[in-house]
N, C-alpha and C positions, 0 to 999 in steps of 0.2 A: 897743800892739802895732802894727808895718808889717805892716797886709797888704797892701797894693801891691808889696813885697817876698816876701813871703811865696808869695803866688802866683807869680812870677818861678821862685822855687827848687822849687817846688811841676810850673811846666813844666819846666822839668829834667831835676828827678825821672823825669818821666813820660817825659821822650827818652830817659835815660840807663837806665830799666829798659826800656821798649821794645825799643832796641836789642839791650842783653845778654839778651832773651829768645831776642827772634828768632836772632841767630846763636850760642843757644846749641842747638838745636836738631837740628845735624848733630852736634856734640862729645855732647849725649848720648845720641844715637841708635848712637856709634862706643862710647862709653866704660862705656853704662849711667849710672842715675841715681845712683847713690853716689858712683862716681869721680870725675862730673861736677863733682859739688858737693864732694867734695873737695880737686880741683886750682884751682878756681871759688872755693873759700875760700883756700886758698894765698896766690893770687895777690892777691886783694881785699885781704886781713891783709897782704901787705909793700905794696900803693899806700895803704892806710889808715894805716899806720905811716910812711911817708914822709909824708905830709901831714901825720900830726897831729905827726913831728917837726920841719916845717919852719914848721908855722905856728901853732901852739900856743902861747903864752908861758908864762899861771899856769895849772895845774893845781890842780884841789883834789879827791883823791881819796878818797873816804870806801867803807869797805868794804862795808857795807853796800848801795852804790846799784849798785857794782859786780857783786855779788853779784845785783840785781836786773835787768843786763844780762846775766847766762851763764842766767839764768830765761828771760827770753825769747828769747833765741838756743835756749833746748832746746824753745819752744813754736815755735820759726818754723821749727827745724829736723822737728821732728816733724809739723807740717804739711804739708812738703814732699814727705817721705815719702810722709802720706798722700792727696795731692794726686795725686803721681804714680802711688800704689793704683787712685785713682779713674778716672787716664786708661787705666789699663792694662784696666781694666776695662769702663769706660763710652765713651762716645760724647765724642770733644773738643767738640762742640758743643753737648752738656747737660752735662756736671762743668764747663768753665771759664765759664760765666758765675755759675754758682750760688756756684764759688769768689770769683769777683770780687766777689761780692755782699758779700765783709765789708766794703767799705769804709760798708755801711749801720750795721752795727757800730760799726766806727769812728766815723763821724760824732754819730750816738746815745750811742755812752760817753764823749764828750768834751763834746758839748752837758749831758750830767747832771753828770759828774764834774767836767771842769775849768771846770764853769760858764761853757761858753764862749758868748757872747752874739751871736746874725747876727739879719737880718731877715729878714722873709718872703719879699724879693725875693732874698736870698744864699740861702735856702733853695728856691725854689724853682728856679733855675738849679742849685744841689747836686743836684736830684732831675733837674734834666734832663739833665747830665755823668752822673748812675749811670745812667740809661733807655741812656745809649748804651754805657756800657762792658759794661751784659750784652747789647745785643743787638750788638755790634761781634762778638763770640764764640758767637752764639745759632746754633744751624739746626734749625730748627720740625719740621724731617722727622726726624730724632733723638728729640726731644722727642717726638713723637709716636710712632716704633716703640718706643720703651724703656719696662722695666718698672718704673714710678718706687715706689721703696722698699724693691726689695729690692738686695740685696747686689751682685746681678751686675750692675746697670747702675749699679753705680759712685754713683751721686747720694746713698747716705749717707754715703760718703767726701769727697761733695763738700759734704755738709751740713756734715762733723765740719771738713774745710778753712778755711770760711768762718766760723765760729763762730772756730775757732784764728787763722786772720790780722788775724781784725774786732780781738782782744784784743792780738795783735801791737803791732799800730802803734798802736792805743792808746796802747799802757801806753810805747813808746818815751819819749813827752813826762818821764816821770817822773826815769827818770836824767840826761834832756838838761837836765834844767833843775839840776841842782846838776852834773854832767862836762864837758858842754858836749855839743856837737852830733860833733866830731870822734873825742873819745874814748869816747862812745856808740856812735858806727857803729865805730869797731874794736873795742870789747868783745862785739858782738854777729853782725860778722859773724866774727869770731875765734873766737867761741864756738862758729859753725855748724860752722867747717871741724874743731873740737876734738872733735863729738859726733858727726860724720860717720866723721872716723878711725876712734874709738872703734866706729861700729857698724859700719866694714866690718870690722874686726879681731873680734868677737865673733859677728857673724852669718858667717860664715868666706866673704865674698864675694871672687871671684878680684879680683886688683888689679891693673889696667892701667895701665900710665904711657903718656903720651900719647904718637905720634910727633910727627913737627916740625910737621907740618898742624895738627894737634889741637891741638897745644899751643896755636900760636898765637892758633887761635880760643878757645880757652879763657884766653890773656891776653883778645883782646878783650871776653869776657861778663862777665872778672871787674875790667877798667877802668871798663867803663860800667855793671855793677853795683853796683862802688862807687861812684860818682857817681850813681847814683842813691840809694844808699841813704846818703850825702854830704849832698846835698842836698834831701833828703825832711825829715831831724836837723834841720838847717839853718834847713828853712821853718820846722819846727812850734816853733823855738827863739824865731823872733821873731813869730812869727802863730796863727793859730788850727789846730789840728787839724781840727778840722771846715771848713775851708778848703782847707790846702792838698791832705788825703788826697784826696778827690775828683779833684784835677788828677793825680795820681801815681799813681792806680790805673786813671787814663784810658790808660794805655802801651799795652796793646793795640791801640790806634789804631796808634801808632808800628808795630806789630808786624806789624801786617797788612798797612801800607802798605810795609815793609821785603817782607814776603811777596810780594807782588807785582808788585814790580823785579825782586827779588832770585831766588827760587824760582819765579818766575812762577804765583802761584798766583791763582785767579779770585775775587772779590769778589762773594757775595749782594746782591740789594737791600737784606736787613734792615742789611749790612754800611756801604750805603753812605749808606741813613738814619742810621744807628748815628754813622758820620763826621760829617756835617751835623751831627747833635742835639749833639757833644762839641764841636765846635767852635765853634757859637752858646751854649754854655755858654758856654766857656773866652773867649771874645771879649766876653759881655755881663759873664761878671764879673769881668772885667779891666778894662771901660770903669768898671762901676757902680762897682769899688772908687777908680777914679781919678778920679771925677765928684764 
């Protein structure tokens, strides 16, 4: 396995969801959360389907693995759902760290499962890239007025989230390794935008089609959404899962520094420890792997 590569696609990853978070932000504030991620799959399903027609050669399609991407396209989608339950509910500043917390998930089902093998010094840089991706999105004065456990502050939504995305990205490795990394990310984020339809059509939510502003930003979220979810495939196809998740669930970072050009929003101290701590990660174990 490249992980010197690996990590590479792994930063990417992390710009390329960064990005699509942050400026997704006004599109679903305009459009609501269903729609968002409707037109958001759209778009991702035809730049995913051009790339994997333009640069694809052998395909080897087995029904079965395929079948095992529209699974987790219904777990990533259903997380998302209830991701956004929990922010509707709770405090942004206690549900998203607690969500970000699956990439401990992550890290832990690939260390068992795919018997993936790091050292102590890759693991303990892994544990200091997650210390800053939950406090990048922490605010202690949240966490402290909120009523942790029940319903209305959101945190078992954010519990059930983190448990769902930790298995997400997991289990992606599974069909990348017999479809390849390209035709995994369009079967799964194709899947999103297939179960999203389906639930606005069934939970009978009004349907907006974007004006030309919206739209636009809604190509952008779903450009650099797929490139991130492009090259997340990508890293864990030639490196370790427990490697690269950690760099790609650090977007946040991206998110809050886009926040703060952009929306002009102000930056906690926890925030800009958080900074510091992801990027003496991301810098020693980009030297260590190259050393």
């Amino acid at each position: 396995m490249d992980i010197n590569i690996g990590i590479i696609f792994g930063l990417l990853a992390m710009l390329g969801y960064g990005l699509s978070n942050a400026i997704a932000k006004v599109s679903v504030k305009n459009l609501g959360n269903k729609n968002a991620i409707l037109f958001r799959g759209i778009f991702i399903s035809l730049f995913l389907l051009t790339v994997f027609l333009l640069f694809s050669q052998e395909v080897f399609l087995s029904t079965t693995y395929v079948l095992i991407g529209f699974i987790i396209s219904l777990i990533a989608y259903v997380g998302f759902n209830i991701f956004y339950q929990a922010l509707k509910l709770g405090e942004v500043g206690v549900v998203t760290p607690i969500a970000n917390s699956s990439v401990i998930i992550t890290v832990l089902l690939s260390i068992v499962f795919f018997e993936e093998s790091i050292t102590w010094i890759q693991f303990s840089l892994i544990l200091l890239i997650i210390t800053g991706i939950v406090l990048v999105s922490i605010n202690l004065r949240n966490v402290r007025s909120s009523d942790l456990f029940k319903i209305s502050s959101g945190i078992p939504f954010a519990l059930i989230t983190c448990l769902l995305w930790g298995f997400v990205f997991f289990l992606y490795k599974i069909p990348i390794n017999i479809l390849g990394p390209i035709l995994t990310s369009f079967i799964i984020e194709s899947g999103m935008m297939i179960f999203s339809g389906i639930d606005i059509k069934f939970s009978r939510i009004h349907f907006i089609f974007p004006n030309k502003r919206n739209l636009i930003r809604i190509f952008f979220v779903a450009f650099f959404g797929g490139a991130g979810t492009l090259f997340f495939s990508s890293g864990i196809s030639v490196s370790n899962v427990s490697v690269v998740a950690p760099l790609t669930f650090a977007n946040p970072l991206i998110s809050i520094i886009y926040g703060k050009f952009v929306y002009k929003e102000k930056l906690s101290t926890y925030q800009y420890l958080a900074i510091i701590l992801i990027l003496i990660g991301i810098i020693l174990i980009s030297f260590y792997n190259n050393s």
